[in-house]
N, C-alpha and C positions, 0 to 999 in steps of 0.2 A: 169905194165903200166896201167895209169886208164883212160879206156875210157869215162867212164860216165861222162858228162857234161851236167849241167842245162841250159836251155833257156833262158834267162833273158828275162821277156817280157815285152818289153816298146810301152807307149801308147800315142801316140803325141793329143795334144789340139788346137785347135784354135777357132777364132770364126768369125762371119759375123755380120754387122750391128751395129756397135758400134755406128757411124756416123750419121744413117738417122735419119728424124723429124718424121718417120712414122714404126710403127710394129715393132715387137718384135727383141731382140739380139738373132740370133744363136749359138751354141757352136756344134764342134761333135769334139769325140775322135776316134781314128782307134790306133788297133795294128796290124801292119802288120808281113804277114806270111813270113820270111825271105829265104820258100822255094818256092815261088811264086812271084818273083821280078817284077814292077808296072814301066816300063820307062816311061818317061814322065815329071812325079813327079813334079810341084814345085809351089812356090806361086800363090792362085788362081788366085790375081789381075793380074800377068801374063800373064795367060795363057785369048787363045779366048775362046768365050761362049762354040763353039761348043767343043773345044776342053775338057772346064773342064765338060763335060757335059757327053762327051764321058768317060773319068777317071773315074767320079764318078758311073758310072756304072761297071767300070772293078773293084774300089775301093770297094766296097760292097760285088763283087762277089768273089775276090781274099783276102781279108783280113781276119785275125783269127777272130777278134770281131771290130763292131763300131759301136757307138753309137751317137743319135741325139739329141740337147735337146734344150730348148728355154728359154728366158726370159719376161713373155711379157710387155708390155704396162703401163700396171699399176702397175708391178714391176718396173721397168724401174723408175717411177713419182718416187716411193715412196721411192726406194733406195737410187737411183744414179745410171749411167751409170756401174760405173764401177765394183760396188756392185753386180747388174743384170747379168751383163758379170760370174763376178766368180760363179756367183748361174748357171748360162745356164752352163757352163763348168764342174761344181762339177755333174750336173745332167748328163752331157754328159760320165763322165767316169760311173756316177754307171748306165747309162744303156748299159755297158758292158757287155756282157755275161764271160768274161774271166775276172778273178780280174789283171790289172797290178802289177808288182812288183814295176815298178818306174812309172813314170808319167812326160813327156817333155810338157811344158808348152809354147807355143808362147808369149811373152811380158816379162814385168818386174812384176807380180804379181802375187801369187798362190792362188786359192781356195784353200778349207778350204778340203781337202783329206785324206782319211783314209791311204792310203799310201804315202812311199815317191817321192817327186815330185820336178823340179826344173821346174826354167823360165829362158827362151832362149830369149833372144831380138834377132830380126830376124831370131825368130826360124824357120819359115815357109819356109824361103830358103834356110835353112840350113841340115835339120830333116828330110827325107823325112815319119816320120808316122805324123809329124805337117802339112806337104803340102795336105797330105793325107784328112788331119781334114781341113784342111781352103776349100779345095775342095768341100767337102761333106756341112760344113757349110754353102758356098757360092748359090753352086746349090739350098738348100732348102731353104734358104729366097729367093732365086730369084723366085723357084716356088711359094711362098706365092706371091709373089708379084704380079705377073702374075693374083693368081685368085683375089689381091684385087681390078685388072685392072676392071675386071667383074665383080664385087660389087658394085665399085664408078666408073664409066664408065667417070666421071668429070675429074677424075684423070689419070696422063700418069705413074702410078706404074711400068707397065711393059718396058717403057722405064726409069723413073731415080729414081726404086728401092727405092722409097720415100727417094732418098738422099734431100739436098736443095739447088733444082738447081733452074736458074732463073724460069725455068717455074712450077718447083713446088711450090716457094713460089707465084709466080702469081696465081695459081689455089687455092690455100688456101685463097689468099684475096677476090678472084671472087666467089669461091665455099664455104666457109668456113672448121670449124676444124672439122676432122672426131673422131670417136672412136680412130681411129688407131693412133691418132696423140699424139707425146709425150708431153703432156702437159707442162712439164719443161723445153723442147729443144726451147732456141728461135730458129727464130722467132716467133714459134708458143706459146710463152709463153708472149711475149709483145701485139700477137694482140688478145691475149685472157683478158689481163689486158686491154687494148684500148676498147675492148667489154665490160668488166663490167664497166669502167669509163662513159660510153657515155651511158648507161640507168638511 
């Protein structure tokens, strides 16, 4: 009888920040330790703050390898969103210290990976090493955002995560366009053309 059996180690993907007008895309990967079970687990937009806040620390500490990784800004311009996304994600598996065998992908599209990989649409509540990734992605653009609160003190980053809520686009027409702003995402790409029309 053969006992030896290989681990197959899979490493789930997601990312944070595809949506806002402002900072970089997150990506992280996690492979978890399937001798070290993580309750909790599931989609970050589910879970409360405190809550994925709390994971993401059990998530770092209990997981074989995870890795974090970004796209910024002026990737972001120059790409495309969705381009930036697969780059912050391809970065997020190679800084893995463990190479995966396979690679779960949250969405419908894969980076560009040296191993094999699939895409899960609604991988993130499905996967728990994808919930894993959306966790860890979510918590660190939220801490970006936080100190970009204390940067531009104009701005309420640390309340709407530079999504484009009513009052973040009010504070862009009162404050105008920061570094951080995605230059292509309207609305910040029409009052940046309204800017150059009116000089």
């Amino acid at each position: 009888m053969n006992t030896h059996h290989t681990v197959i180690r899979i490493a789930g993907v997601d990312e944070a920040g595809r949506g806002p007008l402002a900072g970089p895309v997150f990506a992280a990967a996690v492979i978890l330790d399937p001798d070290r079970p993580i309750s909790g687990l599931a989609d970050s937009k589910i879970l409360s703050e405190s809550k994925r806040n709390s994971l993401y620390l059990i998530i770092k500490e209990a997981a074989l390898s995870w890795g974090i990784a970004q796209a910024s800004v002026e990737e972001i311009d120059r790409l495309n969103i969705l381009q930036a996304t697969l780059l912050a994600m391809r970065r997020a598996v190679e800084n893995l210290h463990i190479t995966p065998d396979e690679v779960l992908v949250d969405g419908n599209r894969l980076p560009n990976l040296s191993m094999p990989a699939q895409a899960i649409v609604k991988g993130d509540s499905k996967i728990q090493a994808i919930s894993a990734a959306s966790i860890l992605a979510k918590v660190e653009r939220d801490k970006l955002m936080v100190e970009y609160q204390e940067q531009y003190p104009d701005f309420s980053f640390g309340g709407h995560k530079g999504y484009g809520t009513k009052q973040h686009i009010a504070e862009i027409e009162r404050f105008g366009i920061l570094d951080i702003h995605r230059k292509t995402f309207n609305p910040v790409r029409s009052l940046l053309a309204e800017h150059s029309d009116g000089r």
